[in-house]
N, C-alpha and C positions, 0 to 999 in steps of 0.2 A: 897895596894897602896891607899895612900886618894885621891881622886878624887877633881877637881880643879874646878868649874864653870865661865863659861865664862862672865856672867853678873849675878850680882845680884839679879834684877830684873826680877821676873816669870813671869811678863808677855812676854817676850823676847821668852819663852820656850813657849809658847800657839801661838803662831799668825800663819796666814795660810800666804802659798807666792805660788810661782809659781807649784813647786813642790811639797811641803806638801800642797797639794789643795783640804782640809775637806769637803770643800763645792758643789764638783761636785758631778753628782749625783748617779752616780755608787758607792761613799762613802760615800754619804746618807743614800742608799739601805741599803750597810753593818751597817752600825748602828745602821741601826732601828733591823737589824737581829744579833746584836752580845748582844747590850746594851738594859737593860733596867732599872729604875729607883729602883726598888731595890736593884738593886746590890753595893756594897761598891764601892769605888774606886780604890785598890787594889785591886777586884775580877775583875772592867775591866781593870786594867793591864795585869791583868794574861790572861781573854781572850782575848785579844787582841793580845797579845804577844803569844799566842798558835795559832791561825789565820794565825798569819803571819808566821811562822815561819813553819807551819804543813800541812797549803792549799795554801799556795804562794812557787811554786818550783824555787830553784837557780838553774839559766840558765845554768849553767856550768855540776852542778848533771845531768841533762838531755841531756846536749849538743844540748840544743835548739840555735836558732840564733837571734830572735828579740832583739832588745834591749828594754829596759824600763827603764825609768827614774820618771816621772811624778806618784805622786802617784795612781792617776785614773788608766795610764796606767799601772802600775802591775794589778791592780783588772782585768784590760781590760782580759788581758792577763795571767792569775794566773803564771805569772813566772818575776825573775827577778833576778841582782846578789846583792849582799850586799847592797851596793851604793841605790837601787832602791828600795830594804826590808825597810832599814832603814827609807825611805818617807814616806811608806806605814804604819807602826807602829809610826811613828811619826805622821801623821794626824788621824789614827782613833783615837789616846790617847788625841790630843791638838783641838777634836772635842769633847772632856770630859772635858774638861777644866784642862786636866792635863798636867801638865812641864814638857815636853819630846827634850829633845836634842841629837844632834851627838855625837857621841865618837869612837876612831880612833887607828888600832894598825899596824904595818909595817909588815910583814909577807913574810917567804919565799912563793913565787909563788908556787911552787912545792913543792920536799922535801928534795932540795940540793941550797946550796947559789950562785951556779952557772948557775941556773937556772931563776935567779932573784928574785924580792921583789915587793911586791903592796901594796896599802893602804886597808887596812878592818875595814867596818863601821859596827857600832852597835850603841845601845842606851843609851843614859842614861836620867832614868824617875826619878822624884820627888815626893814623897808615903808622902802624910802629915800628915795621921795617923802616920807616924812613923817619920818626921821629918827627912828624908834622900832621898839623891839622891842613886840608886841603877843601874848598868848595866845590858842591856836587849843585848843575842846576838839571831837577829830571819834568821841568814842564813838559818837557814834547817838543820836538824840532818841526819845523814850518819853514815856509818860504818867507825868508828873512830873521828863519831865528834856527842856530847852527851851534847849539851847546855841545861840547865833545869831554870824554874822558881824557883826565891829564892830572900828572901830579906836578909839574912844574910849570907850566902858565895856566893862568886860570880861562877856560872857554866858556862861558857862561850863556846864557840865553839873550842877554840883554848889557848891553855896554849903557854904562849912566851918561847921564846927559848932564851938565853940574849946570847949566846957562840956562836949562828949564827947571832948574829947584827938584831935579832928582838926586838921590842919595843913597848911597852906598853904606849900611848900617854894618860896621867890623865886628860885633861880639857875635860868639856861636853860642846858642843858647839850649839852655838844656831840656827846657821846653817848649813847646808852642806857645804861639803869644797867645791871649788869652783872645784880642779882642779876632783874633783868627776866626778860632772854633766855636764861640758865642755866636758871628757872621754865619758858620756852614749850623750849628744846630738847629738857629733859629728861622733859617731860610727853605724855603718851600720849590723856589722855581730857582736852576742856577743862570736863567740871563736873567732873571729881573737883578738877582741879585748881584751878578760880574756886573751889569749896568750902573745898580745905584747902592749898594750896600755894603761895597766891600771897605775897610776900612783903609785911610790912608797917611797912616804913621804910628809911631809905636806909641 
C-alpha cells in the first residue's frame, strides 16, 4: 500500500500538543534514559519503538481499568491501548526531532464481524537516511500478534482482512484522530470502554 501523508510539511510531524507532551518531565526522564547522541536516528527509532511497544503494556492484554491518553500519562502508568501507545512513541521520537504521525486501520473488535469494529492506531515515522516514511505498530506483541521493527516490509500487529470489511487507512496523520482522544478522555473504565466505546472508523 503506498502510504499518503497528510501535510507536506515535516514540521507538522515534530510539534508537541496536548497529548503528544515531549516536554513533561516523566518524558524527559525517559530520554535522557533511552537516547543518547551517538546513536543514529534510525537506531532511536528502533528504541524507541521497542520501549513502547515492550514496557508500556496494552490495557486490554492485562485487563487493567485506567484509562490513558496523555503521553506522560502512559509512562505515569506503564500501560495503555493503541490510541495512548501511539502518543507515547510519537512524543519520544518528535522529541528527536523526528516526523512521526498517526496512521489508522478499522478492525474486527473480536474475531467475528458481529462482534463489531474499532479504530486501531499505529505510527508512521519518517527515516531520512532513507528517505521514506515507514509504519511502527507498538500495541504490544501477544500470542498471535508479532509486530517487529523493519524498514523494508511492513510487520504490523495485525494483517487486514478485506472479506470482513477491514481496512487499511494509507494517510499518516499528523494528529490523533479526534474521535480517538474524546473516547480515552471521556472514558472511566478501559474494558467497559475496549468493549463498547471505542470508535470504529474515521
Amino acid at each position: 500500500m503506498e502510504l499518503i501523508i497528510e501535510s507536506s510539511d515535516l514540521n507538522d510531524y515534530m510539534k508537541e500538543s496536548n497529548v503528544v507532551n515531549f516536554s513533561h518531565p516523566l518524558i524527559e526522564e525517559t530520554i535522557t534514559d533511552l537516547f543518547n547522541d551517538k546513536q543514529k536516528e534510525i537506531e532511536k527509532v528502533e528504541t524507541a519503538y521497542k520501549f513502547v511497544r515492550d514496557n508500556i503494556s496494552h490495557t486490554w492484554d492485562i485487563q487493567g481499568t485506567i484509562v490513558t491518553c496523555k503521553a506522560s500519562e502512559v509512562l505515569q502508568y506503564k500501560e495503555g491501548i493503541c490510541y495512548a501507545k501511539s502518543n507515547l512513541l510519537a512524543a519520544l521520537l518528535r522529541s528527536q526531532g523526528i516526523p512521526t504521525g498517526f496512521c489508522y486501520q478499522r478492525l474486527m473488535i473480536f474475531n467475528t464481524p458481529d462482534k463489531g469494529y474499532s479504530l486501531h492506531a499505529l505510527n508512521g515515522v519518517y527515516i531520512r537516511d532513507l528517505n521514506k516514511w515507514i509504519r511502527l505498530d507498538a500495541r504490544g506483541n501477544k500470542t498471535g500478534v508479532k509486530a517487529e521493527f523493519s524498514t523494508n516490509e511492513e510487520i504490523l500487529a495485525f494483517n487486514i482482512q478485506e472479506q470482513f470489511d477491514e481496512k487499511d487507512y494509507p494517510t499518516i496523520y499528523t494528529d490523533p484522530n479526534w474521535k480517538t482522544i474524546v473516547t480515552l478522555e471521556a472514558s472511566t473504565n478501559a474494558v467497559e470502554m475496549y468493549k463498547y466505546q471505542l470508535p470504529d472508523s474515521l
